[in-house]
ZADO-1210 file (C-alpha; in nm, 4 decimals, padded with zeros to 6 digits):
<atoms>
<atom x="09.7754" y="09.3144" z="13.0659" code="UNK" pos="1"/>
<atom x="09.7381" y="08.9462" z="13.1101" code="UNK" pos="2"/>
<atom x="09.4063" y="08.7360" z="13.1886" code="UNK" pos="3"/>
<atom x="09.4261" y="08.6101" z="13.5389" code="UNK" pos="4"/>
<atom x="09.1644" y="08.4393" z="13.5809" code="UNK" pos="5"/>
<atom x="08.8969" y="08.2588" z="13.3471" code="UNK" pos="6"/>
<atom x="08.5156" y="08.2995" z="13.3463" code="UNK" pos="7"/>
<atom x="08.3457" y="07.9861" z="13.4033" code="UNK" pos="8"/>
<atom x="08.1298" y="07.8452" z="13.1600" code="UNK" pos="9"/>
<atom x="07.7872" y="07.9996" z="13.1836" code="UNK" pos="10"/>
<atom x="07.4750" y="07.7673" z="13.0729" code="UNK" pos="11"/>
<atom x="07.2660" y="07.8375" z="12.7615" code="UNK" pos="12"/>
<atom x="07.0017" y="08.1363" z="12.7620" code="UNK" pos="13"/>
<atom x="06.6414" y="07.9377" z="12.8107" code="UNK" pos="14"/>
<atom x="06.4688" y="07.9126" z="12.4271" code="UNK" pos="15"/>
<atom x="06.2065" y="08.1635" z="12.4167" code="UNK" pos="16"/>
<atom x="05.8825" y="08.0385" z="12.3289" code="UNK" pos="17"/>
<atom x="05.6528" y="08.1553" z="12.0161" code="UNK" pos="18"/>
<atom x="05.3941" y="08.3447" z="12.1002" code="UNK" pos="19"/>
<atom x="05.0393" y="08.1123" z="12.0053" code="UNK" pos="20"/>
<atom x="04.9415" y="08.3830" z="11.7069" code="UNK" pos="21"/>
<atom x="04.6300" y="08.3527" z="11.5005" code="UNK" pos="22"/>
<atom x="04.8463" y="08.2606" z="11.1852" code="UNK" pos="23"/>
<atom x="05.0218" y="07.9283" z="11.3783" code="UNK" pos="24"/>
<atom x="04.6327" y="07.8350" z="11.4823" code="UNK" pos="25"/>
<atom x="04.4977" y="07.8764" z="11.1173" code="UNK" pos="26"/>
<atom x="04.8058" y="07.6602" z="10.9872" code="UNK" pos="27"/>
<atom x="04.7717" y="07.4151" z="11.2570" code="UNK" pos="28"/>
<atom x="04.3647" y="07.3476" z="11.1655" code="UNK" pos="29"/>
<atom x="04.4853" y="07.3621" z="10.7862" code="UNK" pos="30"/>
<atom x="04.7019" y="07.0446" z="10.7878" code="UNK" pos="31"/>
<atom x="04.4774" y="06.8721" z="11.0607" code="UNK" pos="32"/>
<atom x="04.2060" y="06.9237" z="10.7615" code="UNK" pos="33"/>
<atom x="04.4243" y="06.7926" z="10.5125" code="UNK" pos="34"/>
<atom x="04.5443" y="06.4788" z="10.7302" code="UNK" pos="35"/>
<atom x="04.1764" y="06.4116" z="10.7819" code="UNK" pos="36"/>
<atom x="04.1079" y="06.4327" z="10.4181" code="UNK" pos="37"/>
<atom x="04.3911" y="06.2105" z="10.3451" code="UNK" pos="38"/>
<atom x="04.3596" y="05.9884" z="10.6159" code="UNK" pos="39"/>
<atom x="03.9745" y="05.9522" z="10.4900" code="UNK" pos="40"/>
<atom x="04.0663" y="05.9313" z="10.0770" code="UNK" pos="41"/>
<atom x="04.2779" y="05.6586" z="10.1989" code="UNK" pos="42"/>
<atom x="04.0480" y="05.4362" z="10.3845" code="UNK" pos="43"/>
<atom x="03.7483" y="05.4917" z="10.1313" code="UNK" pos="44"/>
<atom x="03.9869" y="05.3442" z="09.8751" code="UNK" pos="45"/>
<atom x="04.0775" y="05.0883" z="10.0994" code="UNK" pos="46"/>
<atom x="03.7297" y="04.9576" z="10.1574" code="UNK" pos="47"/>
<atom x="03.6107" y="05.0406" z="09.7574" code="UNK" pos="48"/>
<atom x="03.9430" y="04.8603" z="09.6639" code="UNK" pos="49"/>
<atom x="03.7882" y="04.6610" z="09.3529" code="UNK" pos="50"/>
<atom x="04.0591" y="04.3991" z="09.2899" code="UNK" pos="51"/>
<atom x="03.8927" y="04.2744" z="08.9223" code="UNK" pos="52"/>
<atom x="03.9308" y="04.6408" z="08.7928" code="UNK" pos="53"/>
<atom x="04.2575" y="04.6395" z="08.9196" code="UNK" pos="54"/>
<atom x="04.3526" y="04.2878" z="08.7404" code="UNK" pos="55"/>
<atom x="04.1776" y="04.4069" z="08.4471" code="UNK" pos="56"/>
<atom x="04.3479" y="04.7666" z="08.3273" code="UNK" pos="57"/>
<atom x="04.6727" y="04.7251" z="08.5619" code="UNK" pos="58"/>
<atom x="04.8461" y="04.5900" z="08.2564" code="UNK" pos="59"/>
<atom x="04.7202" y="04.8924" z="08.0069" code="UNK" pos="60"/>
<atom x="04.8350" y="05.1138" z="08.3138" code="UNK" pos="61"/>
<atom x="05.1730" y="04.9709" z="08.2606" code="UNK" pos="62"/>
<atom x="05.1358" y="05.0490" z="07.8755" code="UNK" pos="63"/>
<atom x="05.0424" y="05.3987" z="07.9482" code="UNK" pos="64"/>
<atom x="05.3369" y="05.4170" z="08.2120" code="UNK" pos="65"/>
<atom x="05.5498" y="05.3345" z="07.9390" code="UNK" pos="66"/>
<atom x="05.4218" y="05.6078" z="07.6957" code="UNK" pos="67"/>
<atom x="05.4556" y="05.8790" z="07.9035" code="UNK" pos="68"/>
<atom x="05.8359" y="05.8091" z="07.9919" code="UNK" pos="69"/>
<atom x="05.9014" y="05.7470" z="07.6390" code="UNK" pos="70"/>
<atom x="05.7257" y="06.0699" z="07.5240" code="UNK" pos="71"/>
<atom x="05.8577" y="06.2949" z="07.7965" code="UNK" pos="72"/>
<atom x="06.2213" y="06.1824" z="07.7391" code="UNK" pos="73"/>
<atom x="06.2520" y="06.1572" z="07.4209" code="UNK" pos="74"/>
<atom x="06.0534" y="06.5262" z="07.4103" code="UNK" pos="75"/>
<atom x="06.3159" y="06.6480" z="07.6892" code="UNK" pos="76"/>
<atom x="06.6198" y="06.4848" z="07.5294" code="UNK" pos="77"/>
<atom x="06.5271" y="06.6839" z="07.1058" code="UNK" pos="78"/>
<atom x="06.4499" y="06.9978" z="07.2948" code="UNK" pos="79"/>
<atom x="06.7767" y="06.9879" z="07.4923" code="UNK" pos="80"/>
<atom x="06.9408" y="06.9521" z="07.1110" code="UNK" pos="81"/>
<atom x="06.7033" y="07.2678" z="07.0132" code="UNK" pos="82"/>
<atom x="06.7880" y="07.4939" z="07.2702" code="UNK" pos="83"/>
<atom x="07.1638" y="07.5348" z="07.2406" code="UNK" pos="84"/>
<atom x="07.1802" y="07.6783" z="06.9265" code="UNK" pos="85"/>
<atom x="06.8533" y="07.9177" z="07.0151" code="UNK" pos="86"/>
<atom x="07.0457" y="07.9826" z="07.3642" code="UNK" pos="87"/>
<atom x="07.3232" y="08.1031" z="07.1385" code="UNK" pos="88"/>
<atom x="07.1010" y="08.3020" z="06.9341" code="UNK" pos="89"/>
<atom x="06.9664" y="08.5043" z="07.2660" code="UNK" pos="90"/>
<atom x="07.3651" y="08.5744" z="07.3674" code="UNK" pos="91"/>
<atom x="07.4223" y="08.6976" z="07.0356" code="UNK" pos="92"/>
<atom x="07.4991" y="09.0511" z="06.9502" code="UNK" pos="93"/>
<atom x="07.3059" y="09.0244" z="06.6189" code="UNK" pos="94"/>
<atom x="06.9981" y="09.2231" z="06.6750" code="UNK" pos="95"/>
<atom x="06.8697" y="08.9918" z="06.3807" code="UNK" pos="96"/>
<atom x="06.9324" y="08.6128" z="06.5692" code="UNK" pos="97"/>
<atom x="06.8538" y="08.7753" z="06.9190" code="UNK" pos="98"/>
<atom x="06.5660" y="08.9181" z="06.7748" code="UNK" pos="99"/>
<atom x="06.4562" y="08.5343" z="06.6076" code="UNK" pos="100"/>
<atom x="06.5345" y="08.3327" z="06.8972" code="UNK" pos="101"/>
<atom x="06.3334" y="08.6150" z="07.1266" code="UNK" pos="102"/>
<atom x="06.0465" y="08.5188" z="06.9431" code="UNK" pos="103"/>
<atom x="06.0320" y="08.2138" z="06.9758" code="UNK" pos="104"/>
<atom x="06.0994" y="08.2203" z="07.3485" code="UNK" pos="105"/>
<atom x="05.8224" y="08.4364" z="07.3422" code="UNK" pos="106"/>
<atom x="05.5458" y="08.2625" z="07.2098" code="UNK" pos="107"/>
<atom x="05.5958" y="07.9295" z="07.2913" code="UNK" pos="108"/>
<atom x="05.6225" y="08.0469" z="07.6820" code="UNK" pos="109"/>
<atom x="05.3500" y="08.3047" z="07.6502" code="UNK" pos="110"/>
<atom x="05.1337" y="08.0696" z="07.4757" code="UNK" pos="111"/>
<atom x="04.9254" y="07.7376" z="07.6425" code="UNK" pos="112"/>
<atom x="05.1137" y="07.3947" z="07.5575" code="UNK" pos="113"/>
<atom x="04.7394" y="07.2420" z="07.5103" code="UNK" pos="114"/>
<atom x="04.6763" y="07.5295" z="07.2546" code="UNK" pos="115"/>
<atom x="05.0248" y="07.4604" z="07.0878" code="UNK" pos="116"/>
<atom x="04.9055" y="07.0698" z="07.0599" code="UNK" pos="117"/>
<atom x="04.5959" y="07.1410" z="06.9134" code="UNK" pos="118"/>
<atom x="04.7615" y="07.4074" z="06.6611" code="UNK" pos="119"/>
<atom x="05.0100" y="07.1198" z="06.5664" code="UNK" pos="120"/>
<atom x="04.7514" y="06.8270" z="06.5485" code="UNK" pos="121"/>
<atom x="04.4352" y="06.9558" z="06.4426" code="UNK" pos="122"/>
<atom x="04.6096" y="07.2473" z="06.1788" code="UNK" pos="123"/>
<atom x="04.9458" y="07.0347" z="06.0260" code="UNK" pos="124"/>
<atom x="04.6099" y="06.9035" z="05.7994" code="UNK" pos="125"/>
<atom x="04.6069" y="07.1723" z="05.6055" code="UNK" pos="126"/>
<atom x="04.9228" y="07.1586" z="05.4759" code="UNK" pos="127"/>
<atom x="04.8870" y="06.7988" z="05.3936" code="UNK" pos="128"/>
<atom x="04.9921" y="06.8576" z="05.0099" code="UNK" pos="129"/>
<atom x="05.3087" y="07.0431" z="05.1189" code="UNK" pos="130"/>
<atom x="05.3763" y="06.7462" z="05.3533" code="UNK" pos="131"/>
<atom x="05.3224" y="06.4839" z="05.1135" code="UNK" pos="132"/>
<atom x="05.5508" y="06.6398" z="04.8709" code="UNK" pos="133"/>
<atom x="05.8309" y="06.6828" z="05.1584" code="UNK" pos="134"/>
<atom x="05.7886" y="06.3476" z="05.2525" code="UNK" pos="135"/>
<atom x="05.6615" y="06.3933" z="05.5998" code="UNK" pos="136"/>
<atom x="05.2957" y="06.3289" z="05.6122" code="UNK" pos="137"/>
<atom x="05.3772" y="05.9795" z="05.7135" code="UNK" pos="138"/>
<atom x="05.5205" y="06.1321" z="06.0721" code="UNK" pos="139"/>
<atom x="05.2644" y="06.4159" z="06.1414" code="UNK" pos="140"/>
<atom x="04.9629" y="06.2053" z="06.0792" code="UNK" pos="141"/>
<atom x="05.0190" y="06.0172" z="06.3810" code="UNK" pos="142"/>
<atom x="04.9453" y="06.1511" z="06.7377" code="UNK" pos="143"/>
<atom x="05.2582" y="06.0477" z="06.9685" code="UNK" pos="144"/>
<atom x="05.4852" y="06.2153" z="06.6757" code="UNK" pos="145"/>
<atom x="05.1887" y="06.5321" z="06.6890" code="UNK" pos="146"/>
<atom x="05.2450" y="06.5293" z="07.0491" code="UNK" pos="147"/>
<atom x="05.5925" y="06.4064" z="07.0761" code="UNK" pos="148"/>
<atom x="05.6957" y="06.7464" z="06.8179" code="UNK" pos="149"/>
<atom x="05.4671" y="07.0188" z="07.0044" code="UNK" pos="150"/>
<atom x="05.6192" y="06.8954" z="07.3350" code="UNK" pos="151"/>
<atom x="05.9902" y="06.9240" z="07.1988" code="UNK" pos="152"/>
<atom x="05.9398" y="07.2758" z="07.0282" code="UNK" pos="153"/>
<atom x="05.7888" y="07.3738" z="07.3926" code="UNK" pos="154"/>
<atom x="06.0187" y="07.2498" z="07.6191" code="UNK" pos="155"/>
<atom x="06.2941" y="07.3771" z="07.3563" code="UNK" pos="156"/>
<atom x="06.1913" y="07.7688" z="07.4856" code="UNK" pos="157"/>
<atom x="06.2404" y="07.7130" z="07.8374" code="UNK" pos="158"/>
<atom x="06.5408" y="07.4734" z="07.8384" code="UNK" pos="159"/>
<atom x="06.7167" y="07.7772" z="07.6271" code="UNK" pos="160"/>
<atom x="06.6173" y="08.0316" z="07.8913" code="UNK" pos="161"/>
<atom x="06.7634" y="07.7888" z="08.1502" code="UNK" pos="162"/>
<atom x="07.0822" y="07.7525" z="07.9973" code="UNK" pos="163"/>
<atom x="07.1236" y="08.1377" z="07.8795" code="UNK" pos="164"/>
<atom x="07.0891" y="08.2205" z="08.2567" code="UNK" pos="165"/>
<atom x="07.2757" y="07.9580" z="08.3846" code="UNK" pos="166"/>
<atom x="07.5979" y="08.0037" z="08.1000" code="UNK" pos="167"/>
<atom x="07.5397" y="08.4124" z="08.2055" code="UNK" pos="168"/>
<atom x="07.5147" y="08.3788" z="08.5623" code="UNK" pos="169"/>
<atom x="07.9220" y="08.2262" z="08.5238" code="UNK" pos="170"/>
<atom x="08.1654" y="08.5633" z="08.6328" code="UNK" pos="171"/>
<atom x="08.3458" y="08.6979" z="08.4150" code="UNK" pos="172"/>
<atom x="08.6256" y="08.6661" z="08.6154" code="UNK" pos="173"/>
<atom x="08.6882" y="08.2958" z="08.4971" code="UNK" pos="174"/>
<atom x="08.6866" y="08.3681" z="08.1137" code="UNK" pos="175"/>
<atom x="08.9662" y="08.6608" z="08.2104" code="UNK" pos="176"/>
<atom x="09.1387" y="08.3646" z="08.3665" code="UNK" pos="177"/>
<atom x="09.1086" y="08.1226" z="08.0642" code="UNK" pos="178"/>
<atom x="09.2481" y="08.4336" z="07.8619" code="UNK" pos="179"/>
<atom x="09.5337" y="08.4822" z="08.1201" code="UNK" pos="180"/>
<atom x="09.6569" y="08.0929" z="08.0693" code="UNK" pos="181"/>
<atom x="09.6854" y="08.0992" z="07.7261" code="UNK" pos="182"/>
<atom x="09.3257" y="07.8611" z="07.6748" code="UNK" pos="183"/>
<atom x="09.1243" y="07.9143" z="07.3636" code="UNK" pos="184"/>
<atom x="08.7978" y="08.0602" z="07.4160" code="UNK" pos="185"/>
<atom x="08.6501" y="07.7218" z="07.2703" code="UNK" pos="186"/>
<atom x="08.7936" y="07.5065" z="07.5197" code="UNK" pos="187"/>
<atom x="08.7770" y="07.7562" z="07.7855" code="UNK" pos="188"/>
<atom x="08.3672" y="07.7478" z="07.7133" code="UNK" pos="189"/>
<atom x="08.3383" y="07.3945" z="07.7307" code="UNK" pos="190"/>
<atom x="08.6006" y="07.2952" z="08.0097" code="UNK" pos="191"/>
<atom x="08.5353" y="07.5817" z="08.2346" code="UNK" pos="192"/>
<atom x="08.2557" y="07.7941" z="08.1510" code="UNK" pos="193"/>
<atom x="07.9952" y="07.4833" z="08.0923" code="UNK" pos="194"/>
<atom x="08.0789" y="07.2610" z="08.3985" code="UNK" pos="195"/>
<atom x="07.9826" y="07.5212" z="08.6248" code="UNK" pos="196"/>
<atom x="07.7032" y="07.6511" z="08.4288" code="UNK" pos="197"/>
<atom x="07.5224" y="07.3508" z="08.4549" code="UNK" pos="198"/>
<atom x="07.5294" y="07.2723" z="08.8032" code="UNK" pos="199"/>
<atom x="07.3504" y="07.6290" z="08.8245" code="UNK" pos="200"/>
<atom x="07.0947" y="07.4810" z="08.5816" code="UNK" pos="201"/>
<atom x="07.0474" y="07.1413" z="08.7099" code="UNK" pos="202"/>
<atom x="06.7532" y="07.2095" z="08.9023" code="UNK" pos="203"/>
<atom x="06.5918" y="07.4182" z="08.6535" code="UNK" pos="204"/>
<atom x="06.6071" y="07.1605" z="08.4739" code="UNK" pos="205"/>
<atom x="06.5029" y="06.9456" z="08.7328" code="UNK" pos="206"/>
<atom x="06.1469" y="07.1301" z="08.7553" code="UNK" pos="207"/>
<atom x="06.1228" y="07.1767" z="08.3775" code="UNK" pos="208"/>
<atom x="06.1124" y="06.7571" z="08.3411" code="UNK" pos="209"/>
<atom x="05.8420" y="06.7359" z="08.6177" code="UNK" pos="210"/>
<atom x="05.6863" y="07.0033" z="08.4304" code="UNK" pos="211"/>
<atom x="05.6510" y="06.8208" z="08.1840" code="UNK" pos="212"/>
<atom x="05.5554" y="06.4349" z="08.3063" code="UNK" pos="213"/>
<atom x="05.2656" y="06.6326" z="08.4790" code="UNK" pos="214"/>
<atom x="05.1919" y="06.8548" z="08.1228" code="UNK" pos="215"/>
<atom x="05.2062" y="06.5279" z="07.9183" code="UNK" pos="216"/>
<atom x="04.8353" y="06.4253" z="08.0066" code="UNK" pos="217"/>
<atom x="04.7288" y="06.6808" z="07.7677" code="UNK" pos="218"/>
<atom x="04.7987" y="06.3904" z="07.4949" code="UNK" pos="219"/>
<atom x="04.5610" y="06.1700" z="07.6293" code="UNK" pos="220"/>
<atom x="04.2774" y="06.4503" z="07.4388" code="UNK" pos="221"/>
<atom x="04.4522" y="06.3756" z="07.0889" code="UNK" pos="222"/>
<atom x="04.4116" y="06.0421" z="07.1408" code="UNK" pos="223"/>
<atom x="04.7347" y="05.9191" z="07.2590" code="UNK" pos="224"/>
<atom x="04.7020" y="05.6293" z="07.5151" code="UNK" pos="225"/>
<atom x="04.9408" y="05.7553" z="07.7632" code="UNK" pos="226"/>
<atom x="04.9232" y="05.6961" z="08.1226" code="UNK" pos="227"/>
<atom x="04.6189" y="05.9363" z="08.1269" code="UNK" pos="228"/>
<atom x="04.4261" y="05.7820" z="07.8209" code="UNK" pos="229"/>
<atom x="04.4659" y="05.4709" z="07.9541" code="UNK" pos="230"/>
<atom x="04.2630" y="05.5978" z="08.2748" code="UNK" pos="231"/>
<atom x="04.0384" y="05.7625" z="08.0672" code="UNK" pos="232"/>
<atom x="03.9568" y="05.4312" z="07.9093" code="UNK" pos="233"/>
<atom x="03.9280" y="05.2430" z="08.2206" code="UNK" pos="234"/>
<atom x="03.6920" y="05.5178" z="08.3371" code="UNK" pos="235"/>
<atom x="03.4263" y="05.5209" z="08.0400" code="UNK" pos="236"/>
<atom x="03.4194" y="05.1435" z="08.1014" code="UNK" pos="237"/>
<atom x="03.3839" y="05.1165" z="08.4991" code="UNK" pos="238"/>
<atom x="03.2669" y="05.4570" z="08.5966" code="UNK" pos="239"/>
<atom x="03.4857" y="05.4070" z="08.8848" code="UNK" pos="240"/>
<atom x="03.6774" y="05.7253" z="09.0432" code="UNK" pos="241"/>
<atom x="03.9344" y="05.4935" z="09.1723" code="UNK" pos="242"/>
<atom x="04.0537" y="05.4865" z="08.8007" code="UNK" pos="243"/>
<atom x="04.1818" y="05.8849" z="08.8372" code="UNK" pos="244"/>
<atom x="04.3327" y="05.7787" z="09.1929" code="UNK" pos="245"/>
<atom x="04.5680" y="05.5174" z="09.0476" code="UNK" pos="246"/>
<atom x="04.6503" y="05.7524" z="08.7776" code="UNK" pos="247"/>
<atom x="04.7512" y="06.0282" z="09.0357" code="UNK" pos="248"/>
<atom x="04.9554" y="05.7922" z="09.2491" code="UNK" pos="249"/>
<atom x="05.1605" y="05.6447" z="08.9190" code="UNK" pos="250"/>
<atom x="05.2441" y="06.0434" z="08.8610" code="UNK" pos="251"/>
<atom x="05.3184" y="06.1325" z="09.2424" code="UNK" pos="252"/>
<atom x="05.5680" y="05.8070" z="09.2130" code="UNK" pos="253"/>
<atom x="05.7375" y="05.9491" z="08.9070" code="UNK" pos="254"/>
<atom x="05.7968" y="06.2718" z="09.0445" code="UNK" pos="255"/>
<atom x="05.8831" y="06.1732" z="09.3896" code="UNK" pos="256"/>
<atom x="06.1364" y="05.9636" z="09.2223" code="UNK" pos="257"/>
<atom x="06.2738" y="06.1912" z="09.0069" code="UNK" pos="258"/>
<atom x="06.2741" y="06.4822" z="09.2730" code="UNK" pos="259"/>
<atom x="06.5172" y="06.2405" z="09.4509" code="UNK" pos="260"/>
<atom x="06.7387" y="06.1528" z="09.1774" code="UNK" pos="261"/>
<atom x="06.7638" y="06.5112" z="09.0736" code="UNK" pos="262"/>
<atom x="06.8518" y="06.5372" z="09.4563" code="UNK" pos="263"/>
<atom x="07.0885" y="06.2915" z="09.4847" code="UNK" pos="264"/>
<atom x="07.2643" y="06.4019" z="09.1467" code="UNK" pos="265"/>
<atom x="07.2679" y="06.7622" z="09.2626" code="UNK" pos="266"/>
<atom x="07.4264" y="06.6756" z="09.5802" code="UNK" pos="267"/>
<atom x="07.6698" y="06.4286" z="09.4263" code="UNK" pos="268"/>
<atom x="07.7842" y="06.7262" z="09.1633" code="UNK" pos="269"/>
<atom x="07.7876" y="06.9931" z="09.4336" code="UNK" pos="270"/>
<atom x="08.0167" y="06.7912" z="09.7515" code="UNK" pos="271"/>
<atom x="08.2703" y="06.9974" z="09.6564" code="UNK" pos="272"/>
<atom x="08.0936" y="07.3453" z="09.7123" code="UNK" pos="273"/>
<atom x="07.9688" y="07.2652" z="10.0515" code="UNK" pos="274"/>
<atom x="08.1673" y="07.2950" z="10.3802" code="UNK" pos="275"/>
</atoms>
């Protein structure tokens, strides 16, 4: 049976409207409060806007800027070198290195970074003799390295729990295929398995460095003149709350920029998944 003749074409059904429910109202007064409260934060600093504060501890804002990226990089960059080997240890069928690289995961995620600071700052003193004798008194005695160590060992746990997910989450299917082509398992890890594995991690890792930019005022209370004890300074001489508001807009500009890099990386790495 053949079609003789040919519908013509009908228009689109009319868009049903949401129904007005009490949860749309309650959103709709919530961000009319917060645009109020923004809208009002931003013309009180606007008409406080004190210029010779601004003149004055701009330039040790800049400093501070400067201390944070340096910390938090170099902090991401040693734990990145830490948590291969301990992602390793957590795939490995040795109950004795699972076991070891377990707990370590364990603690340093189930534990506070601020308390792991203070543990590293305020008790590495008690092993000064032991130090001295190793030859590394010289490095723990100062706060960035304090910081700068307590930071890497942190961000160490949760960059190995990224990558043990992301190297896992790879299907087995494309080792099998490695094995069917005749590639060694060493370059079948690191030319197949580990490309795709880390475009699954890339945004964990994304979060885990904003994570940390915004954990890295905790140095600022071991005396570390970051971005945050550089506003703390400026505050116990002015007094001024506009001190904290310049320090919140330097970290919203970090992250906003590195939420777009990440972005624009993930995007770039991924063209060839999307359709």
């Amino acid at each position: 049976m053949y079609i003789s003749e040919l519908l013509p074409p009908q228009p689109a059904p009319p868009a049903t409207r949401k129904p007005i429910t009490g949860a749309r109202i309650a959103g709709i007064i919530f961000l009319i409060f917060w645009a109020l409260l923004l809208g009002g934060m931003a013309l009180m600093m606007i008409r406080n806007w004190d210029w010779d504060n601004f003149y004055k501890y701009g330039p040790k804002y800049i400093h501070g800027l400067g201390v944070t990226l340096g910390l938090v990089s170099s902090s991401i960059l040693a734990g990145a070198v830490i948590s291969f080997p301990l992602a390793f240890m957590r795939m490995s069928k040795s109950r004795i290195l699972s076991g070891i690289a377990y707990l370590y995961v364990y603690i340093f995620r189930g534990t506070p970074l601020l308390a792991q600071v203070f543990l590293i700052y305020y008790g590495i003193g008690s092993f000064r003799p032991q130090l001295e004798a190793l030859h590394l008194w010289d490095f723990f005695k100062d706060a960035w390295n304090c910081g700068f160590f307590s930071f890497a060992l942190n961000t160490a746990a949760y960059q190995a729990e990224i990558l043990r997910g992301a190297i896992e989450s790879v299907p087995r299917g494309q080792r099998e295929a490695a094995d069917s082509l005749g590639i060694s398992r060493k370059v079948a890890f690191w030319k197949v398995i580990m490309p795709q594995a880390m475009i699954v991690a890339l945004r964990p890792y994304g979060n885990e460095i904003i994570l940390m930019i915004k954990g890295s005022a905790i140095v600022a209370i071991i005396t570390v003149f970051d971005l945050m004890g550089e506003t703390k300074y400026a505050f116990s001489r002015t007094f001024d709350y506009q001190t904290y508001l310049w320090a919140a807009i330097f970290y919203l500009v970090m992250v906003e920029a590195l939420r777009n890099l990440w972005a624009y990386l993930e995007a770039r790495l991924t063209r060839h998944l999307k359709r």
